[in-house]
N, C-alpha and C positions, 0 to 999 in steps of 0.2 A: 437228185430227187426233186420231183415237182410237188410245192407244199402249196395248197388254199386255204387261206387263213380266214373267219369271219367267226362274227360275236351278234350278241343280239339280236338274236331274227325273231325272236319274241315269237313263235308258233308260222313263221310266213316265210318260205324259202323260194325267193325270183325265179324267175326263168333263166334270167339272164347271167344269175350266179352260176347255174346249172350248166346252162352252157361254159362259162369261162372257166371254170373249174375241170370242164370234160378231158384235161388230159395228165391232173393230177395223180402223181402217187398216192396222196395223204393225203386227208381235207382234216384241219383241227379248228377247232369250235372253240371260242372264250368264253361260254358260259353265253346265260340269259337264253335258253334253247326255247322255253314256253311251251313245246308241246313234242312229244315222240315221234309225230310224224317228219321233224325237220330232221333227226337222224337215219329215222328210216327212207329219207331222200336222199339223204350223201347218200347211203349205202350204196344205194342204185348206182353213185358215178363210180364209187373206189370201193372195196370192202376194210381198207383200213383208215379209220375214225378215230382223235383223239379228241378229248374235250374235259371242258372241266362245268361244274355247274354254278350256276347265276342264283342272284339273287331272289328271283321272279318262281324259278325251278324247285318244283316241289319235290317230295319223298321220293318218286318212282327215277328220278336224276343224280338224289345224293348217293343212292342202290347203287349204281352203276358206274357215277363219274363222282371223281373226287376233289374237294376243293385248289389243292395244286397241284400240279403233274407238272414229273420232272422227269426229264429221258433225254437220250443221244441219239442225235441220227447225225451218220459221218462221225465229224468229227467234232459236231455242235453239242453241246449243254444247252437246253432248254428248261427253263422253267416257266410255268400257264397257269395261271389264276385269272377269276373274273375281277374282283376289285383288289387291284394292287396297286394303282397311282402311277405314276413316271415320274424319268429323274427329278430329283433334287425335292420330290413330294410324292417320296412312296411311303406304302403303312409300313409299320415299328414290324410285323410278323411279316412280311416280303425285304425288308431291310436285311432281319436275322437271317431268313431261307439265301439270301445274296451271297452274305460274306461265308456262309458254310458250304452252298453250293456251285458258287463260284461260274455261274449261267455266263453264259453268251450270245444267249436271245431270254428276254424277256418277255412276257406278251399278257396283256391284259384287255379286259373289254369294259363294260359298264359306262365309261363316259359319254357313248355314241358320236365319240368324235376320235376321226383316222388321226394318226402321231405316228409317226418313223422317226425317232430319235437316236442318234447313239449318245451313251451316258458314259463320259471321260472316266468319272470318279469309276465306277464298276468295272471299266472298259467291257462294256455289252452293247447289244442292238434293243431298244424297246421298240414296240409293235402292240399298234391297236387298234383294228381293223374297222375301229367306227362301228357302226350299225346299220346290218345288211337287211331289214325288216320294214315295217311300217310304224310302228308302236315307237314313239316319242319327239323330243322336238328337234332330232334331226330334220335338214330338209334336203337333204344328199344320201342316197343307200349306198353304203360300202363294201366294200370286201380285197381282199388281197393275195395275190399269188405270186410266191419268188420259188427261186431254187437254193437246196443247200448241198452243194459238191463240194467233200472234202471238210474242211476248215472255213468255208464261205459262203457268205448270206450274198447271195449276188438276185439279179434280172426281176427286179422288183414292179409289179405290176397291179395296177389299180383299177379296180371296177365303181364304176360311178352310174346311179340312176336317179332320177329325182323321186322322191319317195312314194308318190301316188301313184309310180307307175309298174307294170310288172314283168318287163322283157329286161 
């Protein structure tokens, strides 16, 4: 299964994510979405969306999308929050959700800065796909697409633009 991962787009969804994403199964969102219309543009490449919502993300976001999301695809455990930190500096409520849910991807957004970490102590994968938007002081757009066959986070792939731009 092909997974596009990106956070932060803060209401502005590239061109260029659109295309790189175009042959995903999934496209999941970490929160900071800023406006309906950036889910109503995944929609267009997959019909199947998860996400969780951001800080920035008013009432009509907590309706629909819920601060963690926790699910299997294969044979992964994932848990997805916006602000949940990485190894060895996550929050006291992402710590608890750890040791009871016992993930094998972790994934958070907020910082706007990309991390591919594995975390020994959990033994998990963190993932944060940076910020794929315009809005903050990032100066690199991110985003990210792997696959998870089976039991594994493999073919990990990076989308980079500089932020002014929109291909």
């Amino acid at each position: 299964m092909i997974i596009g991962l990106l956070s932060d787009t803060h209401s502005v969804l590239k061109e260029g994510i659109k295309n790189f994403f175009k042959d995903c199964d999934e496209i999941w969102h970490a929160g900071d979405w800023g406006d309906i219309s950036v889910l109503q543009s995944l929609r267009e490449i997959t019909p199947v969306i998860r996400g969780v919502y951001g800080n920035i993300d008013g009432p009509g976001f907590h309706a629909d999308m819920p601060e963690n999301l926790i699910f299997n695809i294969d044979k992964v455990k994932v848990l997805m929050t916006h602000i949940g930190g990485y190894p060895n500096k996550y929050q006291s409520r992402i710590k608890k959700l750890m040791l009871t849910e016992k993930p094998q991807l972790f994934i958070s957004g907020h910082s706007h800065i990309l991390k591919v970490i594995f975390d020994k102590n959990h033994n998990l994968l963190h993932i944060n796909p940076g910020a794929a938007g315009r809005s903050g002081f990032h100066k690199i757009s991110t985003a990210i697409k792997f696959e998870i066959n089976n039991d594994k986070i493999e073919k990990l792939q990076i989308y980079e633009l500089a932020k002014g731009l929109d291909n």
